[in-house]
C-alpha positions in Angstrom: -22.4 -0.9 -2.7 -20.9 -4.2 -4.2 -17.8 -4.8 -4.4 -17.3 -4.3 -8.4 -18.9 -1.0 -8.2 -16.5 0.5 -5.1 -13.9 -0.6 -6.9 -14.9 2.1 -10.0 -15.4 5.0 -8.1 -11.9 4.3 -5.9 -10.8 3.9 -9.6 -12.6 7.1 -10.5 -11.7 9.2 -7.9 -7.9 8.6 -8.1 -8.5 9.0 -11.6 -9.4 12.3 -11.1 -6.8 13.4 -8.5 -3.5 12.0 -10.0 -1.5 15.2 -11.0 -2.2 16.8 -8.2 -2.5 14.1 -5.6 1.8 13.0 -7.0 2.7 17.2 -6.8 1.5 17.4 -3.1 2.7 14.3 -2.1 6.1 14.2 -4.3 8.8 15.2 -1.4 6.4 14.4 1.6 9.3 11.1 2.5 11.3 14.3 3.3 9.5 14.9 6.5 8.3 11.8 7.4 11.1 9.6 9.3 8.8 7.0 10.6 7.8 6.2 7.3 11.6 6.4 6.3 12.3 3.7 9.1 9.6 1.6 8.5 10.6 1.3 4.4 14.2 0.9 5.7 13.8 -2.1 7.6 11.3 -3.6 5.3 14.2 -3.4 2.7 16.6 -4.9 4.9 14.6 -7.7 6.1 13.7 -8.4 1.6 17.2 -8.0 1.1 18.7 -10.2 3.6 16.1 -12.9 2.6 18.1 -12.8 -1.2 16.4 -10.3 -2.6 14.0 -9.8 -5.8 10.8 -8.8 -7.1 9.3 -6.2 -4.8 5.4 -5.0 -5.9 4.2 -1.6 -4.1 0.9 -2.7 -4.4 -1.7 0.3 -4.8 1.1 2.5 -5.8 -0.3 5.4 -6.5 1.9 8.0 -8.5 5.1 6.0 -7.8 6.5 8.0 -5.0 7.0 5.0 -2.7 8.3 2.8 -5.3 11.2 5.1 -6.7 12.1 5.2 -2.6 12.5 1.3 -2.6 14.2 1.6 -5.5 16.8 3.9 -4.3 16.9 1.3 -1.4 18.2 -1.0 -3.5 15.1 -3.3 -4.2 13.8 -4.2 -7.3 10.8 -2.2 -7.5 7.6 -2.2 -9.2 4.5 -0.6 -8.8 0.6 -2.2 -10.1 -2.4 0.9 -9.0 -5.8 0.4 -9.8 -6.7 3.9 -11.5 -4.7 4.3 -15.2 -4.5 7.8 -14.3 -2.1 7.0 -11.5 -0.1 4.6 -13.6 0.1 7.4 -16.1 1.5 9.6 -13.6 3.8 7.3 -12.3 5.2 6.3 -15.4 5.5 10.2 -16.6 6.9 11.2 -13.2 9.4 8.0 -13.1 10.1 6.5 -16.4 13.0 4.2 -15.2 10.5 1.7 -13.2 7.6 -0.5 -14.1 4.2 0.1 -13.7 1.2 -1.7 -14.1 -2.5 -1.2 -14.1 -4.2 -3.9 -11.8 -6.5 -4.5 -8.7 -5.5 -5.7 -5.5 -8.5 -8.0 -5.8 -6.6 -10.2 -8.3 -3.2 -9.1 -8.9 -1.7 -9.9 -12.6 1.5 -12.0 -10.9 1.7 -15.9 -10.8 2.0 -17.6 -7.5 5.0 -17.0 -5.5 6.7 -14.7 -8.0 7.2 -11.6 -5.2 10.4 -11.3 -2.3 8.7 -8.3 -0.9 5.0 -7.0 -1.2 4.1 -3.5 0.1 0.6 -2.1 1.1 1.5 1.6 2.5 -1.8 2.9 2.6 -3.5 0.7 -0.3 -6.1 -0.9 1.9 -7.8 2.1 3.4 -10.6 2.4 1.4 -11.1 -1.7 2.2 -13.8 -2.7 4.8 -12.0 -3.9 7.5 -14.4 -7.4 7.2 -12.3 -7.9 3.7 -9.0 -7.4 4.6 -8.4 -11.5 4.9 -9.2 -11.5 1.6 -6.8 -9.1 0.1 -4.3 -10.2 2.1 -4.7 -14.0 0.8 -4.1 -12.3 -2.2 -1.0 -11.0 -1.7 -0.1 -14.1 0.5 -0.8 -16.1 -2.8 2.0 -13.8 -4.9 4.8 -13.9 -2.2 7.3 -16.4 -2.2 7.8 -18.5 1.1 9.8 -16.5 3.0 9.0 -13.0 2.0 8.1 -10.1 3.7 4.9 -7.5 3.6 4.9 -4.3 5.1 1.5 -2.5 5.4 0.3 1.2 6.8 -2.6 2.2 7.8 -4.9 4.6 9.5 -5.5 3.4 13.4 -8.9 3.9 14.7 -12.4 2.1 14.2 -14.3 4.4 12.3 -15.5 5.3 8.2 -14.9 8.9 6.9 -16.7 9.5 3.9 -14.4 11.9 1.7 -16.1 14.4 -1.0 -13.2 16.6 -1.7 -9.6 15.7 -1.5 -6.3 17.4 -3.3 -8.9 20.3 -4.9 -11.0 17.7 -6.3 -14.7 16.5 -5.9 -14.8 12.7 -5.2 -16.3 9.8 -3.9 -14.1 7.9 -0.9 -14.6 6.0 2.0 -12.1 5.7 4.5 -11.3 3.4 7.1 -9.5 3.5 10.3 -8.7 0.3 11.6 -7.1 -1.2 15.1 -3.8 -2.7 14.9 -4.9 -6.1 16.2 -7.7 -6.3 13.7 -4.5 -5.9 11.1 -2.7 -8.7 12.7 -5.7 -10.9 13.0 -6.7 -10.2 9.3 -2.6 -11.0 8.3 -2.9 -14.3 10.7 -5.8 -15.3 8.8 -4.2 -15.0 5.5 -1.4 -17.4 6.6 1.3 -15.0 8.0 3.6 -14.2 10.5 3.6 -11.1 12.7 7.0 -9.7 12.8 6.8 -6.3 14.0 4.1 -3.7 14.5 4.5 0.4 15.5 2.0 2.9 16.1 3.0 6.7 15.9 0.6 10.0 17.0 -0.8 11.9 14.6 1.7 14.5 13.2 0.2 18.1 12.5 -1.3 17.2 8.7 -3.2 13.9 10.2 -6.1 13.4 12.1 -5.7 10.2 13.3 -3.1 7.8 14.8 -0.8 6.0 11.9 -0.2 2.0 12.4 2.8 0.2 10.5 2.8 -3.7 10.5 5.8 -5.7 9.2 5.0 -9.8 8.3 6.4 -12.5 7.0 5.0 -15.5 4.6 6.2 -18.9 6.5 9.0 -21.0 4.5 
């Protein structure tokens, strides 16, 4: 499948899903404190730097970006499927959203304090990550911080049904170092990296990797 034509039926699928992908998701930060931590320090480690733009990149419904916002950054979202972006903006009409692909992200060079990629790359082969993460190298300012999570393992798991709906996804699991070789690549620095079991709703190990853009 090229590239151009994964891209639609990701856009499809999520298309399809939105409302009820945001109302079984909408209070799952509740029970998650890893994920909790994780944002926490990522929006210390933005704030301390000065602050500014932060993009949740692949933002889905917005759930994500309203908690950065509450955490004091100044949060956006950009999501590939206008479904989504709908959503969001429906569900959380005080914050920005934008329809745009990872692939080529509609922000000017340097222009971002913070990027975050919380589970935005798992339908990426891992072979591409580099060149997403050039990507959002390219938007960050010098200095700024990207936190990513992902699924830890070294397999695909093709998807036909998800949140009651009929679909097309492929997902990836992918090994931590393969993460922080893909982030070296792309010109940053490793600052901190944690891998959690799988809690009762996963069926997989979950990987969280904090870097930096260089000054």
């Amino acid at each position: 499948m090229t590239d151009a034509a994964r891209l639609e039926t990701i856009r499809a699928s999520y298309d399809t899903v939105a409302g009820d992908y945001e109302r079984l998701l909408r209070n799952a930060m509740d029970t998650s404190p890893f994920d909790r931590a994780m944002l926490g320090v990522f929006a210390e480690r933005v704030l301390a730097a000065g602050g500014g733009p932060v993009g949740d990149l692949g933002c889905g419904p917005g759930r994500v970006t309203t908690y950065l916002d509450k955490l004091g950054l100044d949060a956006f979202g950009i999501d590939l499927s206008p479904g989504m972006v709908a959503v969001a903006r429906r569900t959380h009409p005080a914050l920005r959203f934008e329809v745009g692909s990872m692939t080529q992200l509609p922000l000017a060079d340097g222009t971002l304090a913070g990027a975050l990629v919380w589970y935005s790359t798992v339908h990426t082969p891992p072979h591409e990550l580099p060149w997403y993460f050039r990507e959002f190298h390219r938007v960050l300012a010098p200095g700024g911080h990207l936190l990513t999570a992902f699924k830890v393992g070294d397999e695909c798991v093709h998807l036909d049904h998800a949140y009651g709906h009929d679909l097309s996804l492929d997902v990836y699991r992918v090994r931590p170092e393969q993460v922080s070789a893909s982030l070296t690549d792309a010109g940053f620095e490793e600052v901190a990296r944690l891998v959690r079991a799988a809690d009762e709703r996963e069926k997989t190990p979950q990987g969280y990797l904090l870097a930096r853009k260089p000054d």
